[in-house]
Structure formats: C-alpha cells, structure tokens
GUVOMI-83363 format. One record per residue (C-alpha): residue number from 1; x, y, z; residue in three letters. Coordinates in steps of 0.1 Angstrom, whole numbers, plus 2048, in hexadecimal, padded with zeros to 3 digits. Layout:
% residues N
@lumza: NUM | x: X | y: Y | z: Z | torlum: ala .
...
//
This chain:
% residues 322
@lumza: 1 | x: 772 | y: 86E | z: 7B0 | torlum: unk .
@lumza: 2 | x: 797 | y: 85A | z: 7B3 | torlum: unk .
@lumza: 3 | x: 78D | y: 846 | z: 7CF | torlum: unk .
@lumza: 4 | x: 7AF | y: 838 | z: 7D0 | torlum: unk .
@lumza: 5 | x: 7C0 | y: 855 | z: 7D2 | torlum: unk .
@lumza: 6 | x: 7AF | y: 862 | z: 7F0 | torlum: unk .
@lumza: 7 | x: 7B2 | y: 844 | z: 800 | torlum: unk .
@lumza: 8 | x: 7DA | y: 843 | z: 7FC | torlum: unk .
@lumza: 9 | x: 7D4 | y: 868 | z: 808 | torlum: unk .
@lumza: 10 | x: 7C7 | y: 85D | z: 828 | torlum: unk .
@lumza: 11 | x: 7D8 | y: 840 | z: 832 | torlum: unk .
@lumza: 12 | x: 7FA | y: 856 | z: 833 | torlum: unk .
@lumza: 13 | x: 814 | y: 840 | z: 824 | torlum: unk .
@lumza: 14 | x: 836 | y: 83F | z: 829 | torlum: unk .
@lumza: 15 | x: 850 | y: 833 | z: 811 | torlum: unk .
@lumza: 16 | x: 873 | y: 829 | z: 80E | torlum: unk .
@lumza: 17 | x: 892 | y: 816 | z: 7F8 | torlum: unk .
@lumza: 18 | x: 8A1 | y: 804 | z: 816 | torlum: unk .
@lumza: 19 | x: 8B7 | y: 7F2 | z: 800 | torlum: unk .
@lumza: 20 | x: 8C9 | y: 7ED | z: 7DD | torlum: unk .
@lumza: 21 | x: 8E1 | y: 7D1 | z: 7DD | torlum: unk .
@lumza: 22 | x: 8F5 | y: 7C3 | z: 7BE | torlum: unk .
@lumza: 23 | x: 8FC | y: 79F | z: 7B9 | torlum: unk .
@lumza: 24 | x: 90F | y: 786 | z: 7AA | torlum: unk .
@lumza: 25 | x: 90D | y: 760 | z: 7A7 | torlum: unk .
@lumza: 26 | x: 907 | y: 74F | z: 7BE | torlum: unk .
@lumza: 27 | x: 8ED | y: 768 | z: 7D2 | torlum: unk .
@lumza: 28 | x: 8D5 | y: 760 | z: 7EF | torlum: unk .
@lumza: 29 | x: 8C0 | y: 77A | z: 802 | torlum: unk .
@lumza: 30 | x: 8AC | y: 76E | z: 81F | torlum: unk .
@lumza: 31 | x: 892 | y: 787 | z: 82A | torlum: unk .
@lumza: 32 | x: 882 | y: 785 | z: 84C | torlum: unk .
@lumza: 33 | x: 858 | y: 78B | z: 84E | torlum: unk .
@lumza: 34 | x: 84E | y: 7AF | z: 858 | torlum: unk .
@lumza: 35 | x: 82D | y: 7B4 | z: 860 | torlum: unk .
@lumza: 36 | x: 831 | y: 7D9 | z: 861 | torlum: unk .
@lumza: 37 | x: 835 | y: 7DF | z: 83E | torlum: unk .
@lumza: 38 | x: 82F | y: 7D7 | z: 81E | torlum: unk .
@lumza: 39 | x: 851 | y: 7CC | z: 811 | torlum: unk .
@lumza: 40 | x: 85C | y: 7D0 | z: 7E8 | torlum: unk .
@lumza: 41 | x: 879 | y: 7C4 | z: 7D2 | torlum: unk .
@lumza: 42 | x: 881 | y: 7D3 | z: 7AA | torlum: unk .
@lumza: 43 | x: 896 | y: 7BA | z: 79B | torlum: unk .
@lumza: 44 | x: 8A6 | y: 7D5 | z: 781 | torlum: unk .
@lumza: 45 | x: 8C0 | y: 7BF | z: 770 | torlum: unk .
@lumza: 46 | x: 8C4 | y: 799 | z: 76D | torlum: unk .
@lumza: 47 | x: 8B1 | y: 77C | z: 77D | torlum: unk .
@lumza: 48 | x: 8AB | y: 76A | z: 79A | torlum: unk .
@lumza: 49 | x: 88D | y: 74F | z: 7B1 | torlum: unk .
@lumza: 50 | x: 878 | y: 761 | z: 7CC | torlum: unk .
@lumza: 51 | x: 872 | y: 74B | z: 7E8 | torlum: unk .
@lumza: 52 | x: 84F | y: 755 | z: 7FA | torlum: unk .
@lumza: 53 | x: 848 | y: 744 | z: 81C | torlum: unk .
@lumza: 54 | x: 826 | y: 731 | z: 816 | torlum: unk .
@lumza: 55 | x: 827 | y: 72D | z: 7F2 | torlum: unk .
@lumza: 56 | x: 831 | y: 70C | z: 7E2 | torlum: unk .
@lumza: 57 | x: 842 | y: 719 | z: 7BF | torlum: unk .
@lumza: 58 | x: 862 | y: 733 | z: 7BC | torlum: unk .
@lumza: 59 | x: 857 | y: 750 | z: 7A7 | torlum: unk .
@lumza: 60 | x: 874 | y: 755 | z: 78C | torlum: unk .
@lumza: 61 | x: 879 | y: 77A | z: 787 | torlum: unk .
@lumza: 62 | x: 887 | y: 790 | z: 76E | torlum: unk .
@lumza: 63 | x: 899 | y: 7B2 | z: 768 | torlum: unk .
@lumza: 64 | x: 87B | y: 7CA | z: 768 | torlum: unk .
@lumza: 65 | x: 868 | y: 7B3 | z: 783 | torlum: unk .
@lumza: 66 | x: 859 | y: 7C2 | z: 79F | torlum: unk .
@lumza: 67 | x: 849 | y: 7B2 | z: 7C0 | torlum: unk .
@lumza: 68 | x: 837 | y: 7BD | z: 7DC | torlum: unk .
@lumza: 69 | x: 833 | y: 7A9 | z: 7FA | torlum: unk .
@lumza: 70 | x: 813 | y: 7B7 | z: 805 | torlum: unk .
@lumza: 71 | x: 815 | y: 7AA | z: 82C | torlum: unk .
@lumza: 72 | x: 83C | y: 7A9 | z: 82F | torlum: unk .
@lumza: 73 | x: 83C | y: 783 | z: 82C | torlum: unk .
@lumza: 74 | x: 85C | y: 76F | z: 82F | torlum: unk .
@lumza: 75 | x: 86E | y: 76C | z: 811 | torlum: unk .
@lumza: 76 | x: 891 | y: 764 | z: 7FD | torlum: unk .
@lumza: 77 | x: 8A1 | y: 76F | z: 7DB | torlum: unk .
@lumza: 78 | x: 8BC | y: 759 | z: 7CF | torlum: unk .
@lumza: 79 | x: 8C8 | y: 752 | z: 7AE | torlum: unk .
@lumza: 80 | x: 8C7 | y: 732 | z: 7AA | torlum: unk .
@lumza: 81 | x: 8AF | y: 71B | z: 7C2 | torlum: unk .
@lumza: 82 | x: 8CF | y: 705 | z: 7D0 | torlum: unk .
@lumza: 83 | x: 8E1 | y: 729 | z: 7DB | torlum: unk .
@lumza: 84 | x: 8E6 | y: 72D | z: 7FF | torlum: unk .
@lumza: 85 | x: 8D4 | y: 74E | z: 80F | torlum: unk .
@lumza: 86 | x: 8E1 | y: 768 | z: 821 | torlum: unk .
@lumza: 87 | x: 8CC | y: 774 | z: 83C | torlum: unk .
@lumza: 88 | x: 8C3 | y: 799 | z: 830 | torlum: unk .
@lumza: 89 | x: 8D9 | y: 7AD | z: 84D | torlum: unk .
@lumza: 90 | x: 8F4 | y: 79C | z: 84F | torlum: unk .
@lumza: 91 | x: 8F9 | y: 7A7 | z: 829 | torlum: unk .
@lumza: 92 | x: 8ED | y: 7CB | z: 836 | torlum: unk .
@lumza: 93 | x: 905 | y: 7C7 | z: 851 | torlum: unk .
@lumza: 94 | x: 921 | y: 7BF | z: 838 | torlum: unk .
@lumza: 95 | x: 915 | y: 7D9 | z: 820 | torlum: unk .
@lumza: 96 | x: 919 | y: 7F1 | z: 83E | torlum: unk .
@lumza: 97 | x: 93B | y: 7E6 | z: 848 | torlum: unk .
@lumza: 98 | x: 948 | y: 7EB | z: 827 | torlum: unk .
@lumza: 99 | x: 939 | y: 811 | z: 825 | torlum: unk .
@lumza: 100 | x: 91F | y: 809 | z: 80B | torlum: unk .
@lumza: 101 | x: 900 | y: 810 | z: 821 | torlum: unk .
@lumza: 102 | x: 8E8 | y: 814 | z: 802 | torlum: unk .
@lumza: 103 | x: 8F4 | y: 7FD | z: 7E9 | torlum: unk .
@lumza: 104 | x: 906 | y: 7E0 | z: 7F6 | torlum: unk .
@lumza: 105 | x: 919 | y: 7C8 | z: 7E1 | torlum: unk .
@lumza: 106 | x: 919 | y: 7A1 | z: 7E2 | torlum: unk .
@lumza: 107 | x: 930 | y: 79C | z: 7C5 | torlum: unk .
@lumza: 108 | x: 935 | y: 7AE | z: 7A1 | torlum: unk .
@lumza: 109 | x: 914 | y: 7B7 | z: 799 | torlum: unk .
@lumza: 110 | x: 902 | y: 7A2 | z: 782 | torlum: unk .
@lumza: 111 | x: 8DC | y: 7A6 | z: 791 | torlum: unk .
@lumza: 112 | x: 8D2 | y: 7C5 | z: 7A2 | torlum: unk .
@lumza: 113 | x: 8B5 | y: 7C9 | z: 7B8 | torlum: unk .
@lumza: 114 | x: 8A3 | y: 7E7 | z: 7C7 | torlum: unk .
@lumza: 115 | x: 88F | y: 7E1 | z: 7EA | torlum: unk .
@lumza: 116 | x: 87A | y: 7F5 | z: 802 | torlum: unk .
@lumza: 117 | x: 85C | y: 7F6 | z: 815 | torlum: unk .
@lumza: 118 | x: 838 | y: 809 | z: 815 | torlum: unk .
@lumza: 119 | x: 829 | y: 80F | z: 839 | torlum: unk .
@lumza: 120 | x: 806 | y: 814 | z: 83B | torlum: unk .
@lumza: 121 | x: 7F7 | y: 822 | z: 85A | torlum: unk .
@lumza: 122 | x: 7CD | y: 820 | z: 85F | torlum: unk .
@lumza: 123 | x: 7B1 | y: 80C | z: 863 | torlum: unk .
@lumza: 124 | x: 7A8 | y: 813 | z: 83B | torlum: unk .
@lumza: 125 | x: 7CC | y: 80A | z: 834 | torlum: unk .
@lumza: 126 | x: 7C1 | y: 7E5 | z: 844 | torlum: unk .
@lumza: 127 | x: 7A5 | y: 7E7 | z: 82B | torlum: unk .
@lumza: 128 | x: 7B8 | y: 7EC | z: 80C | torlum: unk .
@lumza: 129 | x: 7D8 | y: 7D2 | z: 815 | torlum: unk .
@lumza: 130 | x: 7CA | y: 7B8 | z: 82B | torlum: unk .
@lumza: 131 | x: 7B9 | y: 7A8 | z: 80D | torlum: unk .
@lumza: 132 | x: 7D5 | y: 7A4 | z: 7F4 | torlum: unk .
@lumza: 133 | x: 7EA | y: 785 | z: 7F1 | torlum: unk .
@lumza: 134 | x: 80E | y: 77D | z: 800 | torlum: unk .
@lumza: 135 | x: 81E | y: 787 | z: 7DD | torlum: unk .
@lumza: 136 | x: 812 | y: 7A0 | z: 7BF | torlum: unk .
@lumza: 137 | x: 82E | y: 798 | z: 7A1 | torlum: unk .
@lumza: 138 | x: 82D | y: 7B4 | z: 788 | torlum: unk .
@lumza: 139 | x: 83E | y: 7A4 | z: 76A | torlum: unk .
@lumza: 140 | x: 855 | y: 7BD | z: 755 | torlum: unk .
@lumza: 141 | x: 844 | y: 7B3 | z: 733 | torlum: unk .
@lumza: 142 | x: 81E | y: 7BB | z: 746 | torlum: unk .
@lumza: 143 | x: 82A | y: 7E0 | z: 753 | torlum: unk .
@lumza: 144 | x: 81E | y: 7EE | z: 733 | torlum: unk .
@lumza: 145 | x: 7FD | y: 7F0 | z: 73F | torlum: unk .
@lumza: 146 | x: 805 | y: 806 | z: 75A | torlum: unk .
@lumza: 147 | x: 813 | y: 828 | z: 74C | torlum: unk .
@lumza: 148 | x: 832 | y: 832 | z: 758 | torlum: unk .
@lumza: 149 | x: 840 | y: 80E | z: 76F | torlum: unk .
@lumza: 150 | x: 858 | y: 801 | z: 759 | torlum: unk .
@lumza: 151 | x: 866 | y: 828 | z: 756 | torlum: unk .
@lumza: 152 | x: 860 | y: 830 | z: 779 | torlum: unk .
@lumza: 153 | x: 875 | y: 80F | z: 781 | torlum: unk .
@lumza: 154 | x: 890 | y: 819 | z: 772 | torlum: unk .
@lumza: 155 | x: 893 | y: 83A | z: 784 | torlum: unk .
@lumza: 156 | x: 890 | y: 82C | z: 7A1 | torlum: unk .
@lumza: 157 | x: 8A8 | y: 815 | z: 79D | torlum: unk .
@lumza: 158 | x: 8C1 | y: 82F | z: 793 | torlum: unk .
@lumza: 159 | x: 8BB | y: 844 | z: 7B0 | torlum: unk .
@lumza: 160 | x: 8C0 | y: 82C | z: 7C9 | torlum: unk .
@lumza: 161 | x: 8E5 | y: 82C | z: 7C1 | torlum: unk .
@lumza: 162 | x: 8E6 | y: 850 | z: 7BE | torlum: unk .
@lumza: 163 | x: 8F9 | y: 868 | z: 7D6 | torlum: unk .
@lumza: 164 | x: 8EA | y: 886 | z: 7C3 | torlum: unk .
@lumza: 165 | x: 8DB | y: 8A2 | z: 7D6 | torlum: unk .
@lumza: 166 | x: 8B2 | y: 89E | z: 7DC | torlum: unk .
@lumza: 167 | x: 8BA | y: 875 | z: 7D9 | torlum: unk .
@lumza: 168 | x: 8A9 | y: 86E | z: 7F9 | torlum: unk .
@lumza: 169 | x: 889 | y: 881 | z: 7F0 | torlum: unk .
@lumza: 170 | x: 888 | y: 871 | z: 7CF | torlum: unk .
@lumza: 171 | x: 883 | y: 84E | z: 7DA | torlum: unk .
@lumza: 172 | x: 86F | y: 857 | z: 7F4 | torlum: unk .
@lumza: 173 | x: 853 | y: 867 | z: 7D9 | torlum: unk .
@lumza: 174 | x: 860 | y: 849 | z: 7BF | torlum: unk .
@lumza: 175 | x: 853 | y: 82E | z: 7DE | torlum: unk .
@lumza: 176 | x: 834 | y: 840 | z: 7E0 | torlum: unk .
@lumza: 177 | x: 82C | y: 83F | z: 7BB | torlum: unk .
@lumza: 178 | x: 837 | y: 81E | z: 7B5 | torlum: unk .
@lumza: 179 | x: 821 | y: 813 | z: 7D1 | torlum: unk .
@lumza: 180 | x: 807 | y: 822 | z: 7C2 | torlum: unk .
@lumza: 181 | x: 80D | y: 811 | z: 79A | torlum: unk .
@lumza: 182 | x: 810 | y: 7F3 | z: 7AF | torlum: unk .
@lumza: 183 | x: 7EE | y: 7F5 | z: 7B9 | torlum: unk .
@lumza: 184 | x: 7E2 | y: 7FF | z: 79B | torlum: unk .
@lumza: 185 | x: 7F6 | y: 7E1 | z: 78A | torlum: unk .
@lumza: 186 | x: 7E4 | y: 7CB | z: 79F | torlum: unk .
@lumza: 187 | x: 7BF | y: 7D8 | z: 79C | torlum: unk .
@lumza: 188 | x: 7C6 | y: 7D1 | z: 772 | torlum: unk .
@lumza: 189 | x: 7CB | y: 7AE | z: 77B | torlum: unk .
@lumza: 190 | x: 7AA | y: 7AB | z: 797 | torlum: unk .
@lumza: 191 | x: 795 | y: 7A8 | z: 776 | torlum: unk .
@lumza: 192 | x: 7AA | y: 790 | z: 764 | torlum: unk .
@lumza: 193 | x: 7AF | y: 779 | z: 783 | torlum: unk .
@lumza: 194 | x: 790 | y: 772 | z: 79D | torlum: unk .
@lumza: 195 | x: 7AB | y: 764 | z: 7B3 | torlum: unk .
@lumza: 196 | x: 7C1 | y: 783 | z: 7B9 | torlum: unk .
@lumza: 197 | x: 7B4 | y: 78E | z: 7D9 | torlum: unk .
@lumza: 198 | x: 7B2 | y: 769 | z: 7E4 | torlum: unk .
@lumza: 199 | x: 789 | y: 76E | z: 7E7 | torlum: unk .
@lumza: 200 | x: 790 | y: 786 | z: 803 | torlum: unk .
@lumza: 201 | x: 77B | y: 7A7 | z: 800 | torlum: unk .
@lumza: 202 | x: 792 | y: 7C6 | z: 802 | torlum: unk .
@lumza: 203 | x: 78F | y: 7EC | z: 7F2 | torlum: unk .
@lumza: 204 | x: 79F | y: 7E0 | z: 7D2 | torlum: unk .
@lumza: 205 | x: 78E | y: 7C6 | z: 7C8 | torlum: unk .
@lumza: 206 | x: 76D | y: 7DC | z: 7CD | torlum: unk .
@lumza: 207 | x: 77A | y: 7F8 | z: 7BA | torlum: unk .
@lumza: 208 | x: 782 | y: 7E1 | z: 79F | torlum: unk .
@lumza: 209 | x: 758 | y: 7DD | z: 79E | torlum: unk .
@lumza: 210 | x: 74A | y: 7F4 | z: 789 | torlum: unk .
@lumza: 211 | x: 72C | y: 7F9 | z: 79D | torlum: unk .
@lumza: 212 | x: 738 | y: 7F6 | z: 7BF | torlum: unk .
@lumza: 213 | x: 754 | y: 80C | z: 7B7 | torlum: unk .
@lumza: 214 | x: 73D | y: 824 | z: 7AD | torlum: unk .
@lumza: 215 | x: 72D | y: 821 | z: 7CA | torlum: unk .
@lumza: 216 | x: 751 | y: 829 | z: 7E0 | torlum: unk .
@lumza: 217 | x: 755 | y: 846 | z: 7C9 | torlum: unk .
@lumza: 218 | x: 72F | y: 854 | z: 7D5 | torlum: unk .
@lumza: 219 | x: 73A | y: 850 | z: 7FA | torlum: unk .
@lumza: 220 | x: 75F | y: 862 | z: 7F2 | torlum: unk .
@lumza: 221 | x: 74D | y: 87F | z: 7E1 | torlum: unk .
@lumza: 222 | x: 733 | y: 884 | z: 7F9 | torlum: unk .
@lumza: 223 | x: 73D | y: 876 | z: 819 | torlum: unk .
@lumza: 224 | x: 725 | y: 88E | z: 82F | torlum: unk .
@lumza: 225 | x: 706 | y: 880 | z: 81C | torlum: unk .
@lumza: 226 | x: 6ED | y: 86B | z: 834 | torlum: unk .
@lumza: 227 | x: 6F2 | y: 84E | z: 820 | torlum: unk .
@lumza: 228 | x: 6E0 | y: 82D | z: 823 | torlum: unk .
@lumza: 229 | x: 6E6 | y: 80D | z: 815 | torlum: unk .
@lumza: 230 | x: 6C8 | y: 812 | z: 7FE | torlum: unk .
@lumza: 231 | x: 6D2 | y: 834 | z: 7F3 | torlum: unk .
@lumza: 232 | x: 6F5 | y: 829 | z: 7E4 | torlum: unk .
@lumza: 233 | x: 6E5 | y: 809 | z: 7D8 | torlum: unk .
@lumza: 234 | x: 6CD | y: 821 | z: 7C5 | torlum: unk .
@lumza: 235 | x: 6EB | y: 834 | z: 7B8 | torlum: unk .
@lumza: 236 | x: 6FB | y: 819 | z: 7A4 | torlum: unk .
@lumza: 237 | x: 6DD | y: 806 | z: 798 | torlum: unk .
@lumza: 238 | x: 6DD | y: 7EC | z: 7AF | torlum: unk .
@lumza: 239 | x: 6C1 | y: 7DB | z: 7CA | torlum: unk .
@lumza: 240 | x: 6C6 | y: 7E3 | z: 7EA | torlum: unk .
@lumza: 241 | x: 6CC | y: 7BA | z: 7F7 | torlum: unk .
@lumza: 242 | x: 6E4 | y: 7B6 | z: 7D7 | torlum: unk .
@lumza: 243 | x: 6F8 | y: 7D4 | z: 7DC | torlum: unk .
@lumza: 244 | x: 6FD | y: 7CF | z: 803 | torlum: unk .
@lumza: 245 | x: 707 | y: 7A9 | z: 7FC | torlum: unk .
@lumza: 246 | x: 721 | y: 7B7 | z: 7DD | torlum: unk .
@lumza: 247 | x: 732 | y: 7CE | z: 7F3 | torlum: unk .
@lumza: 248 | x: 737 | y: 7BD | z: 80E | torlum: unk .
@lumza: 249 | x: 746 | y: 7A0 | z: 7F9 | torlum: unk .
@lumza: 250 | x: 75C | y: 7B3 | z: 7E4 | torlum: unk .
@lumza: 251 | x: 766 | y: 7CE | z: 803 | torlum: unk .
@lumza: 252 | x: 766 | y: 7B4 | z: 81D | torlum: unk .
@lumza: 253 | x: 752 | y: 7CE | z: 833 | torlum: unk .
@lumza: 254 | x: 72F | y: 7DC | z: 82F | torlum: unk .
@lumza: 255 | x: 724 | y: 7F9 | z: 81D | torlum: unk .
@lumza: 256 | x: 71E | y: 80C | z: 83F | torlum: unk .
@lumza: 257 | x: 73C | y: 7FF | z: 84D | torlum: unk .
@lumza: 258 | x: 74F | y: 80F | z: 838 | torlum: unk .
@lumza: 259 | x: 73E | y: 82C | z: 836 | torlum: unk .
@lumza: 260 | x: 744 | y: 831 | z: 85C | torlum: unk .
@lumza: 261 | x: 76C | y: 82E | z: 854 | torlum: unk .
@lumza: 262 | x: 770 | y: 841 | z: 83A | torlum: unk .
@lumza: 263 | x: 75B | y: 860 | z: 84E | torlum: unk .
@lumza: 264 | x: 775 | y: 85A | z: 86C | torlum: unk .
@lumza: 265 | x: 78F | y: 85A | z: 855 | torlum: unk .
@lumza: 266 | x: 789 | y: 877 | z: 845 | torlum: unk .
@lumza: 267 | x: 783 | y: 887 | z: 865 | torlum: unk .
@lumza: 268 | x: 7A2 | y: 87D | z: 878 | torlum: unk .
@lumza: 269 | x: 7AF | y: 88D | z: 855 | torlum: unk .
@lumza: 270 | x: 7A1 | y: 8B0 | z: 85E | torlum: unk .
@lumza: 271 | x: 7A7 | y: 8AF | z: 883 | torlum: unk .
@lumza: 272 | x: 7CF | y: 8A8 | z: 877 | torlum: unk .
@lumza: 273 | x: 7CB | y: 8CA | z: 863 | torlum: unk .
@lumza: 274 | x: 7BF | y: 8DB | z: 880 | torlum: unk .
@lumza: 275 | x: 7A2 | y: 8F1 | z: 86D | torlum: unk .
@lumza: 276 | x: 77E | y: 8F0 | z: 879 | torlum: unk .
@lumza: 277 | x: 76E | y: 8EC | z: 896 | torlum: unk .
@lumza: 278 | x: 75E | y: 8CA | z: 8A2 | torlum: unk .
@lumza: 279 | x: 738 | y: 8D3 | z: 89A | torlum: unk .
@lumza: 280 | x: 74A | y: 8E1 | z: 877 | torlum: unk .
@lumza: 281 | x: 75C | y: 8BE | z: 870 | torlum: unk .
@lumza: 282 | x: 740 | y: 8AB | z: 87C | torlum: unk .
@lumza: 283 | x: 72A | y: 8BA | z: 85D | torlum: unk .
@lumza: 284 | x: 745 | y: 8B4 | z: 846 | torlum: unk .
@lumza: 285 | x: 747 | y: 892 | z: 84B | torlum: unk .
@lumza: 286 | x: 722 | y: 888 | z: 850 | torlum: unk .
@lumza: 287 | x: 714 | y: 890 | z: 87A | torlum: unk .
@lumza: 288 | x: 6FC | y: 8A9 | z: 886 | torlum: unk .
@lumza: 289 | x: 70E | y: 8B5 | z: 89E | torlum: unk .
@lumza: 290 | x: 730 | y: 8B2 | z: 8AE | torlum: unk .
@lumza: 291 | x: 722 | y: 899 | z: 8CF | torlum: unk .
@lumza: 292 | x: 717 | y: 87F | z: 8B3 | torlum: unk .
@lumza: 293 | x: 737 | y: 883 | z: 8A1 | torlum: unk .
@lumza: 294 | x: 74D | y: 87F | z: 8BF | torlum: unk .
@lumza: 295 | x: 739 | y: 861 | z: 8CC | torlum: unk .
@lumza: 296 | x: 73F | y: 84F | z: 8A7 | torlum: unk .
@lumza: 297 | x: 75F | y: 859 | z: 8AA | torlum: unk .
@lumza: 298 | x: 769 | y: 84C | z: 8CB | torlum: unk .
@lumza: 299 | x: 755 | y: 82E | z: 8C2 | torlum: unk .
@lumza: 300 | x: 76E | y: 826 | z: 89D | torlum: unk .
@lumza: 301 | x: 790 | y: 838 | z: 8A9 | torlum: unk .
@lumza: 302 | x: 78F | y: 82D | z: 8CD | torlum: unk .
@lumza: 303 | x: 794 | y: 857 | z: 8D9 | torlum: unk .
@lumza: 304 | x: 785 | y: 874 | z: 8DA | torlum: unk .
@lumza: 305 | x: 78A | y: 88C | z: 8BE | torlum: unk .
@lumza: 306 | x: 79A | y: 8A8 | z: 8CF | torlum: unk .
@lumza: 307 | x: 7B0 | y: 88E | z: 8E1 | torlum: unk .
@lumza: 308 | x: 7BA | y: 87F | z: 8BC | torlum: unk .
@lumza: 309 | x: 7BF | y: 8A5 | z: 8AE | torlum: unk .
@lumza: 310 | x: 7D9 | y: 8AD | z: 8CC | torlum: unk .
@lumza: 311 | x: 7EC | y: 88C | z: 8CC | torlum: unk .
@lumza: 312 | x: 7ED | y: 88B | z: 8A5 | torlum: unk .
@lumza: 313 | x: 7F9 | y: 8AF | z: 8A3 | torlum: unk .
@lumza: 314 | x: 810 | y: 8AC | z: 8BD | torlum: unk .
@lumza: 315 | x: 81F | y: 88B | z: 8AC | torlum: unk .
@lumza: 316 | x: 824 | y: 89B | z: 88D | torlum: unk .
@lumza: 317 | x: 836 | y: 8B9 | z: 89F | torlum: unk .
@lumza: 318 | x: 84D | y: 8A6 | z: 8AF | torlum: unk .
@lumza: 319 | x: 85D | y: 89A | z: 891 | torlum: unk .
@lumza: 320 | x: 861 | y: 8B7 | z: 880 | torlum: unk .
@lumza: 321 | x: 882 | y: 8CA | z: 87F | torlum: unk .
@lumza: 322 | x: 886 | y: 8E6 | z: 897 | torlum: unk .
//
C-alpha cells in the first residue's frame, strides 16, 4: 500500500509555475510570506544567496538547485549578499508592462530561475506540511537519488518559456510531480538527519519508520477494520504502550487520531464522487450504520455529510466550463 500516494490523492493539490525570470548581475528578488502556499524556486542556470526570514546563514545555490519553502516564509534571492532586492511585483509588474507575463527579464540572462506554488487543501494536508522546516534545499549533485529530478527539472524549466500548445497543462502535471520527488527527496534525508523535521511529529517522518509506517499502510488498506491500538500494535511487532508512544511521536497525533482523519477523509472523498448511499459509505469507511457515521463526521468536518456532498459538488460545478 503507497500510503503516500493516497494521501497526495486526498488532499487534492493544486499546482502552478507562477513565475520564470532571467537575470543578470546585479539581481535581487524579495519575496513576501504566503501562508497559503507552499512556495518553490529551480535555480536552472548559474548561482545566486537565498535569504530565508528566521535563519541566520544564506544558503548559496546552484544551477540544478531546487527549494521549497514549505510554509511560504519570507524570503530573497540575490546574487551577491550586498545586491539590493527588488520587491517580487514590482519586477512582475515590470515584466507585465513590457509583455513578458511568463518570463520576465531583469537584464541579459545569466541565472534563470523557475518559481511556483503547491496549495494544499485538508486537515491531513496540515499533517503532512505543518511539521517540515522553513527551507528543504535539494542540492543538484544529491538529485540522483531521486529518479527522474534532475531530468524532470529540466523539462520544467523548458516549458515554462514555452508558448507551445498543451504548455499550460504541462507545468501544471510537472508542479505536481515535482511536488511529489520533493517529498520523496526529503523522506531520503529523514534517516540521515534526526533534525529534518525539527523533532516535530508529521506523516513523513512516520512513514520514514519502518514499523510505524507499516502500521499507516495497515490503516490505508483497511480503513473499515475496527481497529484498536492493540490490534495495529500487534500487526507490526510492537507492545501496545511502545507502539502508541512511537506513533504519536513520530506522527505528532495518536494512532486513533489519525485513524478518525484518515476515515473522514476518505469519506468526504466518496461523498465528492457522489456513489453510495450514507449507510453504504459508512461501512466502507469503518461505522455500523450511517447515524454513527454522521455523528463522527459532524464531530471531525464540522457538517453533516449530506450538507458536505451538496456544497462540495456544487463547488466543483461551478468551476467547470459550461
């Protein structure tokens, strides 16, 4: 069971290349926070010093580079620490002015930079992010050990010049999957650095376990079992006390807890699809009945699930093209 991948299923991401500047020396960018978002530069050619807010050093960074700011912190890029930065729109603004909406310039082209954004948009979304640390830095000459990056880098940052039909759609899918090998970057270097989540439990750093994410993988694949904390402890080999104290440390919520979520999520998945009747759902995802379901539900979500189906449904209708 690809735990991950359902997750990322669920927490329906959207993705975009907002922006895809090339500089010259002297460069400055100053980027304001956005809690919204997760924000990301590529640095595909030449060099230049990321600025976090909070952190003491400047991070150097190289063509091939990538960043991810997990929380939308405040940041600046500049290529040399003395350069002046321009506050990010009024170089959009400029960009804009001068018809070059996608890829402004700020002189002849010596670094180039691809930027964008992942929005993430449920409680399990919370889960996996709110642990990770202002900055992940994956360096070009560490890509190898995630297939595909440094490749998938380099398509990206040729399409987000492109005016070729389908370019639009193509980033958007690229975003996706480079959110993704971000992720997957970053759960190589949990084992190699106890620090990387900053101590903070999160989904990551639990499926990094061996045993506890074996133990999210038995709750994925059989989410309508009446588990207890002593049946998944069994599962993976584990005492009851040890296993309860490990997941809750490395997930930052307890076995149960999460449980609970992951049953609402999945359930505010089928009620989107619009299949299935409440009692029906209700078995699916682990309740007797349909009255114990909607209670738990009301409880986690805040709403009813028949409310949730017709105000989700009719969200998603009113955005598509008529």
């Amino acid at each position: 069971m690809d735990v991950l991948s359902e997750v990322l299923t669920m927490i329906r991401l959207q993705s975009a290349v907002s922006f895809c500047p090339e500089m010259s020396a002297p460069w400055g960018i100053k980027v304001p926070a956005q809690g919204d978002r997760a924000l990301f530069w590529v640095l595909s050619r030449g060099s230049c010093y990321l600025e976090v807010d909070g952190r003491e050093a400047p991070v150097p960074l190289v063509g091939g580079d990538l960043v991810m700011l997990p929380h939308g912190t405040a940041h600046t890029l500049r290529d040399q620490l003395q350069t002046p930065a321009v506050p990010l729109d009024q170089l959009m603004r400029e960009g804009r002015a001068n018809g070059e909406t996608h890829a402004p310039h700020h002189g002849g082209g010596k670094s180039a930079l691809v930027s964008g954004y992942f929005k993430l948009n449920n409680c399990i979304a919370s889960q996996l992010i709110a642990p990770l640390p202002p900055l992940i830095h994956i360096r070009a000459e560490g890509s190898q050990s995630v297939p595909w990056l440094e490749t998938m880098l380099r398509f990206l940052a040729s399409e987000s010049t492109s005016d070729a039909p389908g370019t639009q759609i193509i980033r958007a899918r690229l975003t996706d999957v480079l959110f993704i090998q971000t992720l997957r970057a970053f759960l190589a270097q949990i084992g190699e650095d106890e620090h990387s989540c900053e101590k903070k439990g999160g989904i990551l750093r639990a499926l990094a376990d061996p045993q506890i994410g074996k133990a999210l993988a038995v709750i994925h694949q059989q989410t309508e079992h009446p588990w207890t904390v002593a049946g998944l402890a069994e599962r993976v080999n584990m005492s009851r006390t040890g296993f309860a104290v490990r997941f809750s440390k490395l997930a930052g919520i307890t076995p149960l807890d999460y449980l609970t979520k992951w049953r609402m999520e999945k359930a505010g998945a089928l009620l989107l699809q619009g299949e299935g009747s409440l009692d029906e759902i209700a078995h699916r995802v682990g309740y007797e009945s349909g009255a114990a379901f909607s209670k738990a539900f009301k409880r986690e979500m805040g709403i009813l699930p028949g409310l949730y189906r017709k105000e989700q449904v009719g969200s998603v209708n009113s955005v598509l093209p008529r």
